[in-house]
C-alpha positions in Angstrom: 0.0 0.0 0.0 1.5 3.3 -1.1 0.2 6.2 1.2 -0.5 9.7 -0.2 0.9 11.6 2.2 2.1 15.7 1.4 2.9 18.3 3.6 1.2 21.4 3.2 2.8 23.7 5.0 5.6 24.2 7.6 5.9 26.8 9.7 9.4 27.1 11.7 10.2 28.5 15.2 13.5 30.5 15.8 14.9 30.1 19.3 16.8 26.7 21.2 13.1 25.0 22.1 12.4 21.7 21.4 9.9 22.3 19.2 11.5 23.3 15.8 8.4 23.8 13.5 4.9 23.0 13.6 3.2 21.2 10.0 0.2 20.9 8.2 0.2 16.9 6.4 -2.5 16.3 3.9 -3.8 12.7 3.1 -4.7 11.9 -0.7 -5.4 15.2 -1.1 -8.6 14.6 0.6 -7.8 15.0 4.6 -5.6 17.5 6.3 -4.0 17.0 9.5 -2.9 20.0 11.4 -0.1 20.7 13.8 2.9 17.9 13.4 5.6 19.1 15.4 9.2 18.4 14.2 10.5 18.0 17.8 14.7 17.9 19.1 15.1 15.3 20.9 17.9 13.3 22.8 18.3 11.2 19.6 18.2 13.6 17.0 14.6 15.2 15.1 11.5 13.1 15.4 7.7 14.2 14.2 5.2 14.2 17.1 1.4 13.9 16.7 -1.0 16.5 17.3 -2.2 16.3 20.7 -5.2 18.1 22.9 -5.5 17.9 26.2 -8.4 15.9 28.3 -9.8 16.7 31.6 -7.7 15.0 33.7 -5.2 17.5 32.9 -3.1 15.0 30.7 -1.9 15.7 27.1 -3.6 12.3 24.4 -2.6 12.4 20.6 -5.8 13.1 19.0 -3.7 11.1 15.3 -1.6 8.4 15.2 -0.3 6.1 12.7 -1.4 2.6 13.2 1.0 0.9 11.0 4.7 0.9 11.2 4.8 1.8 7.2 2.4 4.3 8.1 4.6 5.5 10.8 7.7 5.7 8.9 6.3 7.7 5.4 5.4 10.2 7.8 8.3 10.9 9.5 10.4 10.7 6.5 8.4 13.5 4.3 7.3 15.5 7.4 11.2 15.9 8.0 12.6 15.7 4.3 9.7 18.9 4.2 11.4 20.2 7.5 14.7 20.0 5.8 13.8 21.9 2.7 14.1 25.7 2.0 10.9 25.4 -0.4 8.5 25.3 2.5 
């Protein structure tokens, strides 16, 4: 299964925060997703989900991928988007 996956836009942060941008991923040109973070961590840059926050106080990922495929293609064109001066 090939996945459709595009990033729409990235939007970059100045400054020595963990959180380096913050992207828009569309799916098939159908769905878009909003606010993938491109995130610094321990290991090197890594693309978190978008998250909200429930009553309890804690933060949930409101998207996740479900396959490991699914998983990888994102994290490979969220950051090869990152990585790019076009966006």
């Amino acid at each position: 299964m090939v996945l459709d996956l595009k990033v729409a836009r990235v939007y970059r942060f100045n400054g020595d925060g963990p959180v380096k941008a913050v992207c828009d991923v569309s799916i098939c040109d159908e769905f878009l997703i909003k606010g993938f973070r491109v995130i610094e961590g321990k290991n090197g840059l890594f693309v978190g989900s978008p998250s909200e926050q429930g009553k309890d106080g804690k933060w949930y990922s409101s998207v996740f991928p479900l396959t490991k495929l699914a998983r990888q293609s994102l994290q490979e064109i969220v950051l090869s988007a990152y990585e790019d001066d076009q966006y």
